[in-house]
C-alpha positions in Angstrom: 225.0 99.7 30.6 223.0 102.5 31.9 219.6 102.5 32.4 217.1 104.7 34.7 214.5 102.6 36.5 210.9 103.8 36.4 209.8 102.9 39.6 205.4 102.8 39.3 204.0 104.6 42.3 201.8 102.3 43.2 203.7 99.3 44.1 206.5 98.1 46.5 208.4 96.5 43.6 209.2 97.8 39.8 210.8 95.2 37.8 212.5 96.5 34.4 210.9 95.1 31.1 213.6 92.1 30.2 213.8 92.9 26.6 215.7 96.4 27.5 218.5 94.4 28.6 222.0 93.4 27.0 222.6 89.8 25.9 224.3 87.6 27.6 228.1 87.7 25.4 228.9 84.5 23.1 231.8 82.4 24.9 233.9 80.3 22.9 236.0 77.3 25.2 237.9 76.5 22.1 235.8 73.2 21.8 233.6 71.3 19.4 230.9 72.5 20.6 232.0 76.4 19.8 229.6 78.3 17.2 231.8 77.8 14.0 232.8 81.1 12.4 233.2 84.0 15.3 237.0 84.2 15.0 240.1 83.4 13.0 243.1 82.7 15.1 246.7 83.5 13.4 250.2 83.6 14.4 252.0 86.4 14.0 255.5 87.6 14.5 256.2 84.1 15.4 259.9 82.9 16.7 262.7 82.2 14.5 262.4 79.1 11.8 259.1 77.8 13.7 256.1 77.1 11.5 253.7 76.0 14.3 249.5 76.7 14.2 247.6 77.6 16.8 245.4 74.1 17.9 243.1 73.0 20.7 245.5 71.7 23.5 244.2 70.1 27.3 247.0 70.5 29.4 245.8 72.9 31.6 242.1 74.5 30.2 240.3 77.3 31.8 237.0 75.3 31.1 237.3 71.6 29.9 238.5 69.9 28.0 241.0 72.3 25.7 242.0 76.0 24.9 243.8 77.5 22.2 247.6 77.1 22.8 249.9 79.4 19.8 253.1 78.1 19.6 256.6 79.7 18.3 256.4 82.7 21.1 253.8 84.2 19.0 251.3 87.3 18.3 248.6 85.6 18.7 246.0 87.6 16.4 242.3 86.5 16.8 240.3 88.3 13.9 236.4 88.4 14.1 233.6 88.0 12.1 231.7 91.0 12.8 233.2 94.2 14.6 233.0 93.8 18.5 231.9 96.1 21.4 233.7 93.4 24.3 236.0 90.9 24.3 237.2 89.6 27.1 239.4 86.3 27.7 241.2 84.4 29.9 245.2 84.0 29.1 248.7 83.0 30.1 251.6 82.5 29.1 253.2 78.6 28.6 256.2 76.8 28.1 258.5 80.0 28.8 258.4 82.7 31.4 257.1 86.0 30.5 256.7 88.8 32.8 253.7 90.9 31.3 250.9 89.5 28.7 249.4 92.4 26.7 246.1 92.5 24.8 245.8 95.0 22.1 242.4 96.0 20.4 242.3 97.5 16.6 239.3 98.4 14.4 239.3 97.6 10.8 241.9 100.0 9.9 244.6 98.8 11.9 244.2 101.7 15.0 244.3 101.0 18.2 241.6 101.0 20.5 242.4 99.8 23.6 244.9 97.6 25.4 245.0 95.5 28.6 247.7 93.8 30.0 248.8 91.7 33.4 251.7 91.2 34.8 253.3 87.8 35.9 251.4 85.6 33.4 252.7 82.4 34.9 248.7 81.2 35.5 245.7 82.1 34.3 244.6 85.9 34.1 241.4 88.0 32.5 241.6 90.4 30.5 239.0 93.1 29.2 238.9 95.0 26.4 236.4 97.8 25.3 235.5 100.3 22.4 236.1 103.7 23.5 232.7 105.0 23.0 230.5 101.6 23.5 230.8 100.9 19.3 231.0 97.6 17.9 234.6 98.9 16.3 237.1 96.3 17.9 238.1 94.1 14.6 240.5 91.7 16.1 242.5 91.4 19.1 246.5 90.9 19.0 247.9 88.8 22.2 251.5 88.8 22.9 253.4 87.7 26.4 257.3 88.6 25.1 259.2 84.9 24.9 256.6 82.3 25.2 254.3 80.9 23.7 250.5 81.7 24.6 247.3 80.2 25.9 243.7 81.5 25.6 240.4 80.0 26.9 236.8 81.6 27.2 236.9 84.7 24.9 233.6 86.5 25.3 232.4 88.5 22.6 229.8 91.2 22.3 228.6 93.6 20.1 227.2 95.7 22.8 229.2 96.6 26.1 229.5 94.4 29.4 228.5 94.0 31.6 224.6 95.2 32.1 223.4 96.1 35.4 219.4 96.3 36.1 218.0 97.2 39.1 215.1 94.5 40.0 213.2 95.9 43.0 212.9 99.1 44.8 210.5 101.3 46.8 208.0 103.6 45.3 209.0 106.6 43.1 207.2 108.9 46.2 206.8 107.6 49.0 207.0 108.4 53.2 209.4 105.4 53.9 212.6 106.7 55.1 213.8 103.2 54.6 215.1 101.6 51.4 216.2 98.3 49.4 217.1 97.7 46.3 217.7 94.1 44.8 219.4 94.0 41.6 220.9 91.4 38.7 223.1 91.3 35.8 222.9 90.0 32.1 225.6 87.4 33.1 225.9 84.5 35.4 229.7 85.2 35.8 228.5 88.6 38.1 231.4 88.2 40.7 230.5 91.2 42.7 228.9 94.7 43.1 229.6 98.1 43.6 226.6 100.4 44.6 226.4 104.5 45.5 223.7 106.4 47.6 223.3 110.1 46.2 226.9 110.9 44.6 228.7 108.8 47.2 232.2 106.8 46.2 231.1 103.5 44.6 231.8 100.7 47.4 231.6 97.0 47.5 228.1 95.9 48.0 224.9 93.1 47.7 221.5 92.0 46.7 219.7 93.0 48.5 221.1 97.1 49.0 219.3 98.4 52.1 219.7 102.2 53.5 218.2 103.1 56.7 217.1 107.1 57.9 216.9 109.2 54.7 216.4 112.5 54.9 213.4 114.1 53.3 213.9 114.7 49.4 215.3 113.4 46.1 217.7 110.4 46.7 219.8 108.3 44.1 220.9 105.1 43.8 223.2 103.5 41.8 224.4 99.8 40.9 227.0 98.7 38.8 228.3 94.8 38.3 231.6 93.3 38.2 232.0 90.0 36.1 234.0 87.4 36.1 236.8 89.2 34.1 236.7 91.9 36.2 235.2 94.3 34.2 233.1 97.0 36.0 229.4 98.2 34.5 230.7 101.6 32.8 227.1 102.8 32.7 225.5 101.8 36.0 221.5 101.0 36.5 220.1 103.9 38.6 216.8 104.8 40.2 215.6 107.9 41.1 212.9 108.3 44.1 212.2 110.5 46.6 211.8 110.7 50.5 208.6 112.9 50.9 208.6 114.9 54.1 205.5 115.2 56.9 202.6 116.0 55.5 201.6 119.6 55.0 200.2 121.7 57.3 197.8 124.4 56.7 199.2 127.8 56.8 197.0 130.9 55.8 197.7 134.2 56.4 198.1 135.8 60.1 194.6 137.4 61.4 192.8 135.9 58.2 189.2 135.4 59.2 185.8 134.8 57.0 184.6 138.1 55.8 181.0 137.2 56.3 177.9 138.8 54.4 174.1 138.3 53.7 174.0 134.3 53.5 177.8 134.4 52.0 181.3 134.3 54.0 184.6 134.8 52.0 187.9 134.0 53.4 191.6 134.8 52.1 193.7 131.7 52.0 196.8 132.8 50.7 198.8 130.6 47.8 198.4 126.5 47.8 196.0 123.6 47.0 193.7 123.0 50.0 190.2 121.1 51.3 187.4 122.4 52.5 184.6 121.5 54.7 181.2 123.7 55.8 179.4 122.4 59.2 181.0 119.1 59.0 180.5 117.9 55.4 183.1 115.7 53.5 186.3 117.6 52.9 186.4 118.6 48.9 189.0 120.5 46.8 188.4 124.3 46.8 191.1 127.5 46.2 191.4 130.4 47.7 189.5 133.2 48.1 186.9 130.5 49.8 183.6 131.9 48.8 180.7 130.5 50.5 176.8 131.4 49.5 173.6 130.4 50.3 174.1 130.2 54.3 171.6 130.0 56.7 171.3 132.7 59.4 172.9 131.1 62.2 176.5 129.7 63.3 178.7 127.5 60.8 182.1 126.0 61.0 184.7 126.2 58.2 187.8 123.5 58.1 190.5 124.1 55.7 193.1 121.8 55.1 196.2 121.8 52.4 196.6 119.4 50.4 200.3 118.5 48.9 201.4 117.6 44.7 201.2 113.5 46.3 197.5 114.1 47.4 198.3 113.7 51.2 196.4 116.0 53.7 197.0 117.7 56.2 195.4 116.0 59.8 194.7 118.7 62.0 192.8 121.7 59.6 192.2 124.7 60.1 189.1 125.6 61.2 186.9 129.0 61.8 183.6 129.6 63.3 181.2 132.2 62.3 177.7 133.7 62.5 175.8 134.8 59.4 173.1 137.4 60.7 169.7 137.1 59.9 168.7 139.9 57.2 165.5 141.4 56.8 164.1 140.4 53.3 162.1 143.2 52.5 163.0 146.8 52.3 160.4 149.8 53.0 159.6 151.6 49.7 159.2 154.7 51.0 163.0 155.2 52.8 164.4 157.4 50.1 167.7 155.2 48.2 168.6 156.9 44.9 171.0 154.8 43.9 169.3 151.2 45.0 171.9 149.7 47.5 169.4 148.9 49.7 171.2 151.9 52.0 168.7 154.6 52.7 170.1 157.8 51.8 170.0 159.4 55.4 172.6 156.5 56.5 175.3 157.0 53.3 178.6 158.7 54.5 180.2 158.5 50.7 178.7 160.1 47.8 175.6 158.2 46.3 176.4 156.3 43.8 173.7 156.9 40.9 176.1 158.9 39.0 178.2 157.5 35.5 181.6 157.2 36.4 184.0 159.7 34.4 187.7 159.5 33.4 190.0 160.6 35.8 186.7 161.7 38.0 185.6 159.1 39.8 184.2 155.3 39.7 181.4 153.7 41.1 181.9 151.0 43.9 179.4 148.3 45.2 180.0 146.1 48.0 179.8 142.6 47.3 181.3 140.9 50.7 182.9 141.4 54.0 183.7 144.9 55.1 185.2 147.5 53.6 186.2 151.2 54.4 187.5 154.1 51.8 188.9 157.0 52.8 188.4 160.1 50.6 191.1 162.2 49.1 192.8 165.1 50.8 192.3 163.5 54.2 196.2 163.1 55.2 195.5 161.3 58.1 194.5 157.3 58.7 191.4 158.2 60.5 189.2 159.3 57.8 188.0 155.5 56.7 184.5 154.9 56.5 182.6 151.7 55.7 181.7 151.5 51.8 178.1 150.6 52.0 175.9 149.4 49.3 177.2 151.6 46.0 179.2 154.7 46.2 180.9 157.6 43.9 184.5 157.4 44.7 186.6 160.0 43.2 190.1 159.3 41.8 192.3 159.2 44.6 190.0 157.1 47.2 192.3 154.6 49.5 190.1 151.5 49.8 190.6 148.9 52.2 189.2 145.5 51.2 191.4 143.4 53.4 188.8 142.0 54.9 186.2 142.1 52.4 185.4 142.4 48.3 184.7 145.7 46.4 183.6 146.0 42.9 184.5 148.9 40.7 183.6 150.1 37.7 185.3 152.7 36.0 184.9 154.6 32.5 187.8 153.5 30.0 187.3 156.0 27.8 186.7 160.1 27.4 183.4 159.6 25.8 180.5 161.5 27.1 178.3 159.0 29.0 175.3 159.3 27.1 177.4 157.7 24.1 176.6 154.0 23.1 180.6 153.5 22.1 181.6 154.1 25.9 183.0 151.6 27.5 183.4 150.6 30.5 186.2 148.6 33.3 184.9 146.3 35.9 186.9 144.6 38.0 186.7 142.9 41.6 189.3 143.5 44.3 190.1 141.4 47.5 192.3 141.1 50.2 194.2 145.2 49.7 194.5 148.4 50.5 194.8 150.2 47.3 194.4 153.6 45.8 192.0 154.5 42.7 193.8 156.4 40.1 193.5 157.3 36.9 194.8 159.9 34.3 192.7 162.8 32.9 192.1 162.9 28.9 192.3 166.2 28.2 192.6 166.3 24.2 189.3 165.7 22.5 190.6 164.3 19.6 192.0 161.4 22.0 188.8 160.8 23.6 188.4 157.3 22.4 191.5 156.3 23.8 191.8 153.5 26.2 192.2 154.8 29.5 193.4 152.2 32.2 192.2 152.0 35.7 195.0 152.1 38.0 194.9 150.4 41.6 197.6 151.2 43.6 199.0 149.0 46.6 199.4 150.2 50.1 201.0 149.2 52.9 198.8 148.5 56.2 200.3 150.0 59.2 203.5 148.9 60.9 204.0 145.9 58.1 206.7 146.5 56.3 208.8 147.1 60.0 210.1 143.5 59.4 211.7 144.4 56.0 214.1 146.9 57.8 215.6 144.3 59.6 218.6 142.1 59.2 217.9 139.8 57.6 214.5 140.8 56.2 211.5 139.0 57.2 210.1 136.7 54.6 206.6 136.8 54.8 203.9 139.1 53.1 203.6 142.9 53.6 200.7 143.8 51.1 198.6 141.9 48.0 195.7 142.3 46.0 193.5 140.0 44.0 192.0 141.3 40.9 189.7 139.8 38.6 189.4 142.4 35.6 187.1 143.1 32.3 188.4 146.1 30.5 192.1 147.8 30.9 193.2 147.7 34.6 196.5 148.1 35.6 198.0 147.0 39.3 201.2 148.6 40.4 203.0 147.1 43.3 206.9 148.0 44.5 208.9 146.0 42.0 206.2 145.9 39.1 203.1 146.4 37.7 200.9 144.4 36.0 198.0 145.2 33.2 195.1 142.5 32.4 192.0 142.9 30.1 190.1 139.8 30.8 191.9 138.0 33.7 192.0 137.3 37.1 195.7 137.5 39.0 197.1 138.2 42.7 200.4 140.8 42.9 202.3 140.1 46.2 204.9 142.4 47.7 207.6 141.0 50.3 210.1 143.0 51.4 212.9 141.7 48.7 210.2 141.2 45.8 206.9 141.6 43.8 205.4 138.5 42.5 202.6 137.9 40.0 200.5 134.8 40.0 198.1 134.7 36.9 194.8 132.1 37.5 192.6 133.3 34.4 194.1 135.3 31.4 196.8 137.0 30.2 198.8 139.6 32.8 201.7 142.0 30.8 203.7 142.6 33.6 206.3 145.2 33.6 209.7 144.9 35.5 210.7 148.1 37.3 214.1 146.6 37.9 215.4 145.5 34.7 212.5 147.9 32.8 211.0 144.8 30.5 207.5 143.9 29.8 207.1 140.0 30.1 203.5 137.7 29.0 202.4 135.9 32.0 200.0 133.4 31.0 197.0 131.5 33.5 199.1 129.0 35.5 202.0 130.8 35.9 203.6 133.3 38.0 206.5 136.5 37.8 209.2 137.1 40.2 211.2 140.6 40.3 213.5 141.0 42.9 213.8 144.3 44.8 214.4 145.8 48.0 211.4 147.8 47.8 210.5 149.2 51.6 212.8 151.5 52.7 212.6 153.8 55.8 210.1 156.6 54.8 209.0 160.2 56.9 205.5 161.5 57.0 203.6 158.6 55.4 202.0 156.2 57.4 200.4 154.6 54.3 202.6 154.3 51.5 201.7 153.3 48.8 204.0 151.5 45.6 205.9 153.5 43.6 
């Protein structure tokens, strides 16, 4: 009978609660000392003129000191009390050669069930019978060996099928051992042998205890079925389900990621995964990525990152990064002319000051909040152009931005009204880890001014990285992302999708065969270029479209998604 092991992580050994298993079956030896009432033997079809019963005889038992001998080259029908799942029993033909003895089961109305039958039944031979779908359905049992008379000794009966196989012992549900064993039992005593299979394998002769030596890393099966003494073979073995876990992780981040350091803070890009961190030394403690570190003293620190796999096992040999926060002045001279506060004076901006309201389709206001940063202006066709985003600037629609190695905040109108109005509102949202492109559509009707208006940002590709994805095969690893955390209507467009949060923080990848969305806070409506559908992804869970979406391109050394 079948049953699927639980194996408890934390020990060596699981052992199956006994009360899941099958009783033993009820044997009759055709005694005194049988149960009364299990069966009713009759003759049936009996020879010609012979009037003979069925009675205890000790010539030649199976188990001492008699068996049932029928007389008169018999039918021998043995009826039950209560429907049966099993029965099984030892027979033979006496007195007169036969050369097959057949056993036939029938449910209440007389149909067939099932039939076994041996050949040469000169001595002693089992026989099993079994409801076709594990029922207790078999009413009674008809026994015939063709001209002779017939003996029957140890008839097992059960109302649930035989035998039961449980698995007693095995190794952890997860665990590193590449090694295995396995010790198992039966609900029988009369267990005459085993037959055990390793992931799917043919089912071959085997012991207590199993053992398997060099598994592979990953999922493994076993299975364990018994044999008892009438030769009837578990139909429903006892399995357990474990796996081999692999070496433990190793920390992989992003190629040329470094800490994007600030006044007292330093922010680094870990890519996707559950890692560890530790500052100058301290005790290793769960953090995700971005990393983002405040409150540092001027001077050099050390970073370790580690990941950390779904069994809690980390990797030995972190990651680590060493970095010097500067030492900032703390006061700023009052009379160094700064119209729009940043702490920049004027005379050292290169982007339009930033103490103007941002307007539709205009232009948005961006502050630095970490790392470096450079913008390039529209209608420079060129890469050179970037400058460093210092403090807060205008940027109009159109501005490439790259935050790769640093944090940019923007706000952005989302509506047409004027900005004197109290109903305005307004977009912010945080950006990381991209080079992207502002846009944003005019409203030109003033009866639509109150419309929402999203703020669109635009992936680009950095120079040179999307030359993998024009090979054969492709290369697998990142071309271009962008974390957003967003409050108000922002939309992301990358090459296979886009994706459009209110209140919600998510990363949009592209590799060279797809876009994927990975939503940590919120809700992200994520439209599928491909198959042109709009799908809910909710915090926790991530979007897949697959595309081929780099392609070989002239003139533009910065695409951006389509």
């Amino acid at each position: 009978m079948k049953r699927i092991v639980a194996i408890v992580l934390a020990g060596l050994v699981a052992v199956p609660a006994a009360a899941a298993q099958t009783p033993a079956p009820t044997v009759v030896r055709f005694d005194s000392g049988d149960p009364p009432g299990l069966y009713v033997a009759t003759l049936m079809q009996t020879g010609a003129g012979c009037t003979g019963q069925a009675v205890f005889d000790d010539t030649v038992p199976v188990s001492a000191p008699t068996f049932l001998f029928a007389p008169c080259r018999p039918t021998l029908r043995l009826s039950f009390a209560t429907p049966q799942a099993s029965v099984q029993l030892m027979a033979r033909a006496l007195v007169l050669p036969a050369t097959e003895l057949v056993a036939r089961a029938h449910g209440l109305t007389g149909v067939t069930l099932g039939q076994a039958a041996v050949a040469d039944p000169s001595s002693w031979k089992p026989l099993s019978l079994s409801s076709p779908d594990g029922a207790a359905s078999i009413a009674y049992v008809d026994v015939r060996a063709e001209g002779a008379n017939v003996g029957v000794d140890d008839l097992a009966l059960s109302a649930r099928p035989q035998p039961d196989t449980s698995v007693i012992g095995g190794p952890p549900s997860r665990t590193e051992a590449g090694d295995a064993s396995f010790t198992f039992g039966a609900n029988r005593p009369d267990v005459g042998a085993w037959r055990c299979s390793l992931d799917g394998a043919p089912f071959g002769v085997c012991t207590s205890p199993a053992s398997y030596a060099g598994l592979a890393a990953g999922p493994h099966t076993f299975r364990v079925a018994a044999v008892d003494g009438y030769g009837a073979v578990d139909a429903s073995p006892a399995a357990v389900v474990w796996t081999v876990l692999g070496p433990p992780p190793e920390t992989q981040v992003p190629a040329g990621a470094q800490p994007v350091v600030g006044n007292g803070t330093a922010t680094l890009d870990l890519g996707d995964g559950a890692f560890e961190c530790s500052v100058d030394g301290a005790a290793f403690t769960r953090c995700s990525s971005p990393v983002s570190l405040s409150g540092l003293a001027p001077g050099r620190h050390t970073l370790a990152v580690r990941s950390v796999d779904e069994d809690g096992r980390a990797d030995p040999t972190p990651a680590a990064w060493t970095f010097d926060v500067p030492d900032t002045p703390s006061v700023f001279p009052s009379a160094v002319p700064d119209v729009d506060a940043d702490r920049i004076p004027d005379t050292q901006e290169l982007l339009p000051l930033g103490n103007v309201p941002p307007i539709v389709g205009e232009r948005g206001l961006a502050r630095l909040i970490s790392g470096t940063v450079y913008v390039k202006l529209p209608g420079l066709k060129q890469l050179s152009g970037f400058v460093p985003l210092k403090g807060v600037a205008a940027l109009p629609v159109g501005t490439i931005v790259d935050a790769r190695q640093g944090t940019i905040g923007l706000e952005t109108a989302a509506d047409s009204r004027a900005a004197t109005d109290p109903l305005r509102r307004l977009s912010q949202s945080r950006v990381a880890a991209a080079i992207f492109q502002i846009r944003q559509a005019r409203q030109r009707r003033p009866s639509l001014r109150t419309q929402a208006v999203a703020t669109q940002l635009v992936l680009a590709t950095p120079p040179a990285a999307d030359v993998g994805c024009r090979r054969q095969p492709p290369a697998k690893g990142i071309v271009r992302s962008l974390r957003a955390t967003a409050k108000g209507l922002v939309r992301v467009s990358a090459g296979g999708s886009f994706g459009v949060g209110r209140d919600a923080t998510w990363r949009t990848i592209d590799r060279c065969g797809s876009t994927t969305t990975y939503v940590t806070r919120g809700i992200v409506r994520v439209f599928d270029k491909e198959r042109r559908r709009t799908v809910t992804v909710r915090a926790g869970r991530r979007f897949v479209v697959k595309a081929q979406i780099f392609k070989a391109r002239k003139g533009r050394q910065t695409p951006l998604a389509p």
